[in-house]
PDB file of N, CA, C and O in Angstrom:
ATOM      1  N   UNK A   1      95.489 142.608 157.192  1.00  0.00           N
ATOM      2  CA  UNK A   1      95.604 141.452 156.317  1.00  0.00           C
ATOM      3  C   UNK A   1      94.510 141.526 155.247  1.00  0.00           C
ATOM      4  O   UNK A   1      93.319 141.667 155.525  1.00  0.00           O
ATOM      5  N   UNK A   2      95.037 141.411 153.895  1.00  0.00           N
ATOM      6  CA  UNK A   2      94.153 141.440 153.048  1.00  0.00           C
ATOM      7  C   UNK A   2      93.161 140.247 153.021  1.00  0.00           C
ATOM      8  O   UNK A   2      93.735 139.211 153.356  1.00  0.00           O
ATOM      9  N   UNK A   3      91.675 140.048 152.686  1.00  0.00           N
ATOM     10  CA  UNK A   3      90.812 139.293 152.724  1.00  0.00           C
ATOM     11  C   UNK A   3      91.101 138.555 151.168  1.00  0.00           C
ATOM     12  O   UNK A   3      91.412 139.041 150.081  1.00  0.00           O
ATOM     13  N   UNK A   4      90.786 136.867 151.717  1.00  0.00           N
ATOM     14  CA  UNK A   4      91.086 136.151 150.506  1.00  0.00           C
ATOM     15  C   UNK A   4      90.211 136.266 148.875  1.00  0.00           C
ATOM     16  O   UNK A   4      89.061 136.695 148.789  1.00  0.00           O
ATOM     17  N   UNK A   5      90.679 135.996 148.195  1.00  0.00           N
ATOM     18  CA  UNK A   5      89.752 136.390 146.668  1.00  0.00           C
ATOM     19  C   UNK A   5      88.514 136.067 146.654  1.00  0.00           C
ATOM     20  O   UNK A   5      87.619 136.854 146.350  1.00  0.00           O
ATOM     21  N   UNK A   6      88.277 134.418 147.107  1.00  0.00           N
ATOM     22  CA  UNK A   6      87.265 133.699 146.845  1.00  0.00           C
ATOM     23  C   UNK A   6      86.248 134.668 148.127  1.00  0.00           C
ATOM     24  O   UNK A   6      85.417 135.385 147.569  1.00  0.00           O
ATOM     25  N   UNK A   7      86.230 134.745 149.416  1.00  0.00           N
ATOM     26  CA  UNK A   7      85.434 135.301 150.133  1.00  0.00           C
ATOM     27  C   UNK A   7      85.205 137.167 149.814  1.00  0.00           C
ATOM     28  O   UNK A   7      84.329 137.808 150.395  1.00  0.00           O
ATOM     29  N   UNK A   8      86.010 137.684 148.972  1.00  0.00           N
ATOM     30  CA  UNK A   8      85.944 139.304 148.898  1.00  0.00           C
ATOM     31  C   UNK A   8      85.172 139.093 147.769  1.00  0.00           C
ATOM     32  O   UNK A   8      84.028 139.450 148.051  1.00  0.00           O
ATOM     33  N   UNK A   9      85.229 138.704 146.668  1.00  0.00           N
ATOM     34  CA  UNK A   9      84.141 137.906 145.042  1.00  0.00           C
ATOM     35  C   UNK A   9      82.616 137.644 145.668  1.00  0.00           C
ATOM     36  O   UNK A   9      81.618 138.075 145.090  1.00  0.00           O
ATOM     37  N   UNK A  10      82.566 137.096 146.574  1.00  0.00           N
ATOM     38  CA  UNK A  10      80.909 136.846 146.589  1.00  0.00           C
ATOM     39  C   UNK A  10      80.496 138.015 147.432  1.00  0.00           C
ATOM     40  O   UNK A  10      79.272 138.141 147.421  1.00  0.00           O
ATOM     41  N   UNK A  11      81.303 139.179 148.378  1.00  0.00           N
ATOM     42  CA  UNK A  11      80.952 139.767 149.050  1.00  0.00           C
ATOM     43  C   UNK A  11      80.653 141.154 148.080  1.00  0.00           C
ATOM     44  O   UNK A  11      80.259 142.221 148.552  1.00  0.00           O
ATOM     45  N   UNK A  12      80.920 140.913 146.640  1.00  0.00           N
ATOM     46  CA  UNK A  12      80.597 141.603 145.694  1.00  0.00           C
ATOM     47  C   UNK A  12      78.996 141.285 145.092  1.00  0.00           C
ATOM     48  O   UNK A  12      78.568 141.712 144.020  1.00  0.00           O
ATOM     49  N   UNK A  13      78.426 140.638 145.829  1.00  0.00           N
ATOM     50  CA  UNK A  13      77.005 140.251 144.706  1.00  0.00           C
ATOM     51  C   UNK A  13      75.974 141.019 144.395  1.00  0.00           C
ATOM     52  O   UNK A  13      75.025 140.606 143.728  1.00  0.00           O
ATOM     53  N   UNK A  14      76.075 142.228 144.862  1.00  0.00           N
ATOM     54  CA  UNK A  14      75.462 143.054 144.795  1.00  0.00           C
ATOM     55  C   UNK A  14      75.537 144.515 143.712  1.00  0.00           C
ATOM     56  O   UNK A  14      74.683 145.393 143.593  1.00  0.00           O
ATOM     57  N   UNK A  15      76.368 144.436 143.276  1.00  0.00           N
ATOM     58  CA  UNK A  15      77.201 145.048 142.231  1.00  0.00           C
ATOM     59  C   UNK A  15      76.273 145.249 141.286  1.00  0.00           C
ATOM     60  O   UNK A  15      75.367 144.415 141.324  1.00  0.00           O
ATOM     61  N   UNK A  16      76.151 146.354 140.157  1.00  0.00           N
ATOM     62  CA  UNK A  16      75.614 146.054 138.751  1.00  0.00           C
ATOM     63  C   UNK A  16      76.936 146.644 137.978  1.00  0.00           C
ATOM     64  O   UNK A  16      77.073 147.824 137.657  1.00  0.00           O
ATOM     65  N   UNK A  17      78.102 145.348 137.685  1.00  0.00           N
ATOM     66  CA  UNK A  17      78.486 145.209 136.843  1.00  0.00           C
ATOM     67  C   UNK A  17      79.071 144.196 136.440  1.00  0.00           C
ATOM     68  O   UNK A  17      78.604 143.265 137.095  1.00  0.00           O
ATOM     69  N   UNK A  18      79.941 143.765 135.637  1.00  0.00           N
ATOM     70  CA  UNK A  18      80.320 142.411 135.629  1.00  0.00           C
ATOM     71  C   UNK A  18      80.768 141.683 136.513  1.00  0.00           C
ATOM     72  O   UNK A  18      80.541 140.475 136.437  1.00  0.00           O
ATOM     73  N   UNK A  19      81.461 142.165 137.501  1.00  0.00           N
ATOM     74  CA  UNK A  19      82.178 141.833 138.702  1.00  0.00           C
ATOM     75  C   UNK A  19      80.736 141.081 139.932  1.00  0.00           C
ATOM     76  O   UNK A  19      80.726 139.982 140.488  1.00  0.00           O
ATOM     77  N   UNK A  20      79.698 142.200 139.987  1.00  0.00           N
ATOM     78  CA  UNK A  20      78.644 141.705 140.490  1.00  0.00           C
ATOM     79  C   UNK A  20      78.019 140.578 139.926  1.00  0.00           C
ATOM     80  O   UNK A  20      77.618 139.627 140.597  1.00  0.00           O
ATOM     81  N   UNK A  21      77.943 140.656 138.886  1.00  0.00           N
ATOM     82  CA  UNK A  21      77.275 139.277 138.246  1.00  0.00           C
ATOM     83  C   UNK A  21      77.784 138.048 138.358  1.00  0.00           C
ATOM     84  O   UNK A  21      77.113 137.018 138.422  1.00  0.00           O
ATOM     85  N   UNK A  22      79.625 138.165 138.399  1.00  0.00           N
ATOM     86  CA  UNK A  22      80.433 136.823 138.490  1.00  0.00           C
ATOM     87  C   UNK A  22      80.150 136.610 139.992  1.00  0.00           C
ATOM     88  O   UNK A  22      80.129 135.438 140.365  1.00  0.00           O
ATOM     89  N   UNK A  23      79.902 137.698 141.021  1.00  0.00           N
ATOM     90  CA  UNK A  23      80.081 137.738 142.039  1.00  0.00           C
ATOM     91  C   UNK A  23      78.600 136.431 142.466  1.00  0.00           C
ATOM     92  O   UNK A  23      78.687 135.317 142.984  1.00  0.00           O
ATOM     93  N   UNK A  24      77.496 137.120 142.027  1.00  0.00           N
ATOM     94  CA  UNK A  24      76.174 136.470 142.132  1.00  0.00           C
ATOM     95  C   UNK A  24      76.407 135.206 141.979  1.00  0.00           C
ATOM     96  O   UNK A  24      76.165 134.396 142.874  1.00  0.00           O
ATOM     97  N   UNK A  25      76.971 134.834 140.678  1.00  0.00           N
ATOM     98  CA  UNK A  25      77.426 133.331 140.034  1.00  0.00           C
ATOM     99  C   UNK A  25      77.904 132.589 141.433  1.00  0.00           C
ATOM    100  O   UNK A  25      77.467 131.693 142.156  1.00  0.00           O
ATOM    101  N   UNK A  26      78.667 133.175 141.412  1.00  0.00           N
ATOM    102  CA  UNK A  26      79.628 132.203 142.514  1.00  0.00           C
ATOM    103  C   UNK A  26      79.145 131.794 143.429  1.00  0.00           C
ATOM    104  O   UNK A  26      79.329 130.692 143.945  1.00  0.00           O
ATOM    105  N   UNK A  27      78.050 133.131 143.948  1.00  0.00           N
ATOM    106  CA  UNK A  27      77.389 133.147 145.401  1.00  0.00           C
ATOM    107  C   UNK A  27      77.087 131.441 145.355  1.00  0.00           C
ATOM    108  O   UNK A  27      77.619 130.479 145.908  1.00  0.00           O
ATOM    109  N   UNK A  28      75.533 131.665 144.044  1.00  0.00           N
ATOM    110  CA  UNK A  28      74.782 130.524 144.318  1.00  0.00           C
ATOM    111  C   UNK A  28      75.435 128.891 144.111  1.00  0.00           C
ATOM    112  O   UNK A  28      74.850 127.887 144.520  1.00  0.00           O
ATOM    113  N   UNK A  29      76.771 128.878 143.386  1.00  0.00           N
ATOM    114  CA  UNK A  29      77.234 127.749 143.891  1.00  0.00           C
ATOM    115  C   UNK A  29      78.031 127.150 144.578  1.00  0.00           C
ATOM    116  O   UNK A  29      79.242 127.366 144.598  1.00  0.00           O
ATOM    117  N   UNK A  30      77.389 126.263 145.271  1.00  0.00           N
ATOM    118  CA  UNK A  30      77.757 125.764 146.520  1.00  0.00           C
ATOM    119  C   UNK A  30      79.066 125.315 147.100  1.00  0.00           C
ATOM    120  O   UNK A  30      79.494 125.367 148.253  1.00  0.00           O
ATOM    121  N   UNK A  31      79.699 124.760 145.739  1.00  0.00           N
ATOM    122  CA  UNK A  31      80.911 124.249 145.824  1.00  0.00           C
ATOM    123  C   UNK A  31      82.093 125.286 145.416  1.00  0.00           C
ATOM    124  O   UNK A  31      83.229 124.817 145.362  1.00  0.00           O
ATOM    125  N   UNK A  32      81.921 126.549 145.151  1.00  0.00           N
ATOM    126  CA  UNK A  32      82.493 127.657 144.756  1.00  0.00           C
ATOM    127  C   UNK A  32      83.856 127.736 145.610  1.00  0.00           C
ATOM    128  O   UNK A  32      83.640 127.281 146.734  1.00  0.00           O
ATOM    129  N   UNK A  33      85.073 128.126 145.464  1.00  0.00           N
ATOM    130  CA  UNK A  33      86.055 127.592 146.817  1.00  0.00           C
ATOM    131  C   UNK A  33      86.185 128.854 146.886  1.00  0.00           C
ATOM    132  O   UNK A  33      86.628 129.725 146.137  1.00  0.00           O
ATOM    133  N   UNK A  34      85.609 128.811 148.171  1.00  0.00           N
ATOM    134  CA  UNK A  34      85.555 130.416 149.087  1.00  0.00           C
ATOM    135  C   UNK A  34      86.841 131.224 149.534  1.00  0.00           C
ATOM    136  O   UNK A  34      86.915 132.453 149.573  1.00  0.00           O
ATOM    137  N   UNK A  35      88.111 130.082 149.955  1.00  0.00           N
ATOM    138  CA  UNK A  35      88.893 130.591 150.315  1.00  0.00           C
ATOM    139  C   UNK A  35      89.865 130.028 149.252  1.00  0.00           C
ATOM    140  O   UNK A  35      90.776 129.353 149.732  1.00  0.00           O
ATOM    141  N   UNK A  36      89.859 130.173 147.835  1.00  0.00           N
ATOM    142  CA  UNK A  36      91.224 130.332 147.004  1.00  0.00           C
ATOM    143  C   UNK A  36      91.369 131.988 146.214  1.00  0.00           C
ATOM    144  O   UNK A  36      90.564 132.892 145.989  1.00  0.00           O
ATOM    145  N   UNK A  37      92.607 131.820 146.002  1.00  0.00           N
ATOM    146  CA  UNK A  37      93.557 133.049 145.186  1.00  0.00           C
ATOM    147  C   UNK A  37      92.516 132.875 143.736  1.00  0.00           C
ATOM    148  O   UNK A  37      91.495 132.202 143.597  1.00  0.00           O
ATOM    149  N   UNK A  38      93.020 133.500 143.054  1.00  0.00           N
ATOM    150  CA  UNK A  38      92.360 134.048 141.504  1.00  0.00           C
ATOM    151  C   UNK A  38      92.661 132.556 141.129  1.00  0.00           C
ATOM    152  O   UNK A  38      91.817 131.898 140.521  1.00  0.00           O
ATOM    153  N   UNK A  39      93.871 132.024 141.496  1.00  0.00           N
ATOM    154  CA  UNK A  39      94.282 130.993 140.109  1.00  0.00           C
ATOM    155  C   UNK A  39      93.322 129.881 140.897  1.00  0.00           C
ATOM    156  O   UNK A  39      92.640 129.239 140.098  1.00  0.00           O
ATOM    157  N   UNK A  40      93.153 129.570 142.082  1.00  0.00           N
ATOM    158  CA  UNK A  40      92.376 128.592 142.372  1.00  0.00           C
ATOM    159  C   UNK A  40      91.450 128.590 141.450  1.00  0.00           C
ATOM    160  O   UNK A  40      91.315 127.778 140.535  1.00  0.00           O
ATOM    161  N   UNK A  41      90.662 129.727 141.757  1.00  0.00           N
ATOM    162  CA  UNK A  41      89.498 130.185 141.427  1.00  0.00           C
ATOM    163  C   UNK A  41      89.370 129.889 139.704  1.00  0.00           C
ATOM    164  O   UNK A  41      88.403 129.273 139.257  1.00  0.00           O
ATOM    165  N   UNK A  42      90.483 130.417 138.811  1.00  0.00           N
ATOM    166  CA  UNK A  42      90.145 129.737 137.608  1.00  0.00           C
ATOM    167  C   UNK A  42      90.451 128.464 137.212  1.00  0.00           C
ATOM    168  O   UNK A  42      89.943 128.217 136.119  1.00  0.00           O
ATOM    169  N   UNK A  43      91.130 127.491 137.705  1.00  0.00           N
ATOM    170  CA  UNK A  43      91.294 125.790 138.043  1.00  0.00           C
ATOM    171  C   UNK A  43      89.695 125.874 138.426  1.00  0.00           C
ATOM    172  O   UNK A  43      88.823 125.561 137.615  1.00  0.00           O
ATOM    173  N   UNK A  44      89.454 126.274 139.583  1.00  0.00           N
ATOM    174  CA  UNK A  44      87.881 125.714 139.223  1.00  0.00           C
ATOM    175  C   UNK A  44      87.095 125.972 138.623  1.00  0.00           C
ATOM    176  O   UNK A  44      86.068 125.294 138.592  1.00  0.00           O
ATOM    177  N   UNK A  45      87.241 126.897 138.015  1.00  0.00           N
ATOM    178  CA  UNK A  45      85.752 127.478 136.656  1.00  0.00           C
ATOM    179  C   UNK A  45      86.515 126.674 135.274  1.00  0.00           C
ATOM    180  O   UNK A  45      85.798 126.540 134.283  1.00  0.00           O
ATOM    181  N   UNK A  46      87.908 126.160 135.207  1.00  0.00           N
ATOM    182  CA  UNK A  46      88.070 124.939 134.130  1.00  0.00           C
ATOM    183  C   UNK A  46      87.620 124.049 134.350  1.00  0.00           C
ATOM    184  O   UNK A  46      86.988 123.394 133.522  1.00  0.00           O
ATOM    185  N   UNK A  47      87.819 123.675 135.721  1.00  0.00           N
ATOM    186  CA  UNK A  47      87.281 121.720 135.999  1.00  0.00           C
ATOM    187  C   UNK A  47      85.793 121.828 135.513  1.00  0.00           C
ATOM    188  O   UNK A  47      85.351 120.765 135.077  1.00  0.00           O
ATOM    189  N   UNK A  48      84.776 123.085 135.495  1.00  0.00           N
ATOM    190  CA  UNK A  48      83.623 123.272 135.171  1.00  0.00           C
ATOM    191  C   UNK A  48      83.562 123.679 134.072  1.00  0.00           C
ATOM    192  O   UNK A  48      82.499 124.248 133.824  1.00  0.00           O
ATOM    193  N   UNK A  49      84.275 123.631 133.268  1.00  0.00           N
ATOM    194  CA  UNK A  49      83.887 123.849 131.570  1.00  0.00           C
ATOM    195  C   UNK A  49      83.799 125.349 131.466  1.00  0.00           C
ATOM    196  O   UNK A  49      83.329 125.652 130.369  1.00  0.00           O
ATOM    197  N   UNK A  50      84.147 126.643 132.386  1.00  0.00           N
ATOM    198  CA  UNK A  50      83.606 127.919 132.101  1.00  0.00           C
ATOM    199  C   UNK A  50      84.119 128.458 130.639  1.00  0.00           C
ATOM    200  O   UNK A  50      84.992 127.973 129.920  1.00  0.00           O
ATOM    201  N   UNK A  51      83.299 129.619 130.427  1.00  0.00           N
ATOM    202  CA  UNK A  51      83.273 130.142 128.836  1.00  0.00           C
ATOM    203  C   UNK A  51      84.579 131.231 128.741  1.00  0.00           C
ATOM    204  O   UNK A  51      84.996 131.541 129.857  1.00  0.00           O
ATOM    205  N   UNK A  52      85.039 131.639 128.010  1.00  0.00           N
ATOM    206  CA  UNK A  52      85.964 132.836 127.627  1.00  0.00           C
ATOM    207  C   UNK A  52      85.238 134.153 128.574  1.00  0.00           C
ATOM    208  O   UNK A  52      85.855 134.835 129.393  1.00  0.00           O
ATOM    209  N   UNK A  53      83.887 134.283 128.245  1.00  0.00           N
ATOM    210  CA  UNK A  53      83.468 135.221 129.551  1.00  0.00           C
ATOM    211  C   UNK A  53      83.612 135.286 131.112  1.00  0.00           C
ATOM    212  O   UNK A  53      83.916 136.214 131.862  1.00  0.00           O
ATOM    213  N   UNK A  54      83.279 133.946 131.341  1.00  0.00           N
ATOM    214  CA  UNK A  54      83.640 133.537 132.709  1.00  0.00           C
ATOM    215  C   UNK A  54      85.093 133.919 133.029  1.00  0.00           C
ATOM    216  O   UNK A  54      85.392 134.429 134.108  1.00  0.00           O
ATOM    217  N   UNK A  55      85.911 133.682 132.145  1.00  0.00           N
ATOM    218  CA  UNK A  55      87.163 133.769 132.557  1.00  0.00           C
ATOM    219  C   UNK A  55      87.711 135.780 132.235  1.00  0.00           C
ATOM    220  O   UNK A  55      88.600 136.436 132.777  1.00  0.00           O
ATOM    221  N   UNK A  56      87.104 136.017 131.585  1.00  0.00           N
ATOM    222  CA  UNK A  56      87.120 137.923 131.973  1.00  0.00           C
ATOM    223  C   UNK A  56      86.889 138.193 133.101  1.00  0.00           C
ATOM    224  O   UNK A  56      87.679 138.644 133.931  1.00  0.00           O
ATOM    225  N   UNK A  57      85.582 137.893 133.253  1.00  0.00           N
ATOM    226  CA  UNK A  57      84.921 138.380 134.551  1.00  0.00           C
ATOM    227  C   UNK A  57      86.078 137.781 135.749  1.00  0.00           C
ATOM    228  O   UNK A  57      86.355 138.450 136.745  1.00  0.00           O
ATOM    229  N   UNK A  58      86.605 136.604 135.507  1.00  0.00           N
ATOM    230  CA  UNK A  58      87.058 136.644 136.796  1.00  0.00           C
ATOM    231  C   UNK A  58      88.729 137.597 136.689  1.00  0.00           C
ATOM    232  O   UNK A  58      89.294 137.596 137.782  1.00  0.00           O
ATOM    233  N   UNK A  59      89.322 138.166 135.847  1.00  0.00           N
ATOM    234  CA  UNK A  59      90.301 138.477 135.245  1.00  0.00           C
ATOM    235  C   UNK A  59      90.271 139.903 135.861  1.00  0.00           C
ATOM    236  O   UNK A  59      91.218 140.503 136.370  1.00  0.00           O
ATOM    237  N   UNK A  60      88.950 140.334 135.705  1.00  0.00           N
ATOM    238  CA  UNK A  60      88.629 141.519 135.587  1.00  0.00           C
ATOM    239  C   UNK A  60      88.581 141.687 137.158  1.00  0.00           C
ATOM    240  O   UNK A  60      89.370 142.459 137.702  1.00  0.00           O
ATOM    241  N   UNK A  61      87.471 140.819 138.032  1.00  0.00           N
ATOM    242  CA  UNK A  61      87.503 140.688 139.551  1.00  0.00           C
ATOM    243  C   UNK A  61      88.754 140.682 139.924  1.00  0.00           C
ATOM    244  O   UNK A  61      88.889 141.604 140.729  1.00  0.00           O
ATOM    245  N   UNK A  62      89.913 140.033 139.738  1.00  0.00           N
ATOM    246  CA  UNK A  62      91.321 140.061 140.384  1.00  0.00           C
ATOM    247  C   UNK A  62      92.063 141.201 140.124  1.00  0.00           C
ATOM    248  O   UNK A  62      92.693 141.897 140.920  1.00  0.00           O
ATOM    249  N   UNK A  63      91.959 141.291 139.232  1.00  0.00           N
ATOM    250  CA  UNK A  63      92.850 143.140 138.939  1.00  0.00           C
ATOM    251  C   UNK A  63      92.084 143.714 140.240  1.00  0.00           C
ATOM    252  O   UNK A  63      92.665 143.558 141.314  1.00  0.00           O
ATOM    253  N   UNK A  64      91.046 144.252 140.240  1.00  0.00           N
ATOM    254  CA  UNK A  64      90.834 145.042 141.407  1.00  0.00           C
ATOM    255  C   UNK A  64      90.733 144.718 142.735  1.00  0.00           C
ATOM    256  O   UNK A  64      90.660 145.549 143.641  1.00  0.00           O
ATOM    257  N   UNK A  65      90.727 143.189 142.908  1.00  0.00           N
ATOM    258  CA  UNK A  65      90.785 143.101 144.212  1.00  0.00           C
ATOM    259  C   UNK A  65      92.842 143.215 144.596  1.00  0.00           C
ATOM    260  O   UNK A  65      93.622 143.551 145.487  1.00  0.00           O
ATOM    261  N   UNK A  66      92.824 142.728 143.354  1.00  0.00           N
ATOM    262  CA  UNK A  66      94.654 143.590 143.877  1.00  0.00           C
ATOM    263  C   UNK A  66      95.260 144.641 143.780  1.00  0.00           C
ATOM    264  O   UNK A  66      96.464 144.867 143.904  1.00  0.00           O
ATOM    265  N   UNK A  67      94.225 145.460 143.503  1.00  0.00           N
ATOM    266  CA  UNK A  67      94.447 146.591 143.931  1.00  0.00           C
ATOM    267  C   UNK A  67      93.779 147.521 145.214  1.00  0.00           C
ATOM    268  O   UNK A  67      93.942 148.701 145.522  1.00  0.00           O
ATOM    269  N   UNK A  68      93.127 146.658 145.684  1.00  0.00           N
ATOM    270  CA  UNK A  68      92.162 146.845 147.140  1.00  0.00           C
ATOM    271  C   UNK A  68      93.615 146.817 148.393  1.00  0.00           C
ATOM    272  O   UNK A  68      93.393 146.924 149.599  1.00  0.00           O
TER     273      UNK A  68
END
């Protein structure tokens, strides 16, 4: 069974590349929803105002975790 988006994303924080960095992001906040799909995941970086970057990075994180 594949592991959900939100928990495989922070298990990235260690990374040096963009993916790591969104990964870091996420880590430190608290309310981050650990266990949603990509689209959760960008519903919540809207309800938070995120930037056109924010939303690569996470664009960029889902392509490869679907391909994992």
């Amino acid at each position: 069974m594949k592991q959900n988006f939100g928990l495989w994303l922070v298990a990235q924080h260690q990374r040096e590349d963009w993916v790591g960095l969104f990964a870091f992001q996420a880590r430190r906040d608290r309310a981050f929803p650990l266990e949603a799909d990509p689209a959760g995941v960008r519903a919540y970086l809207k309800t938070k105002g995120a930037d056109a970057d924010a939303i690569d990075m996470l664009e960029t994180a889902a392509l490869e975790w679907g391909r994992a």
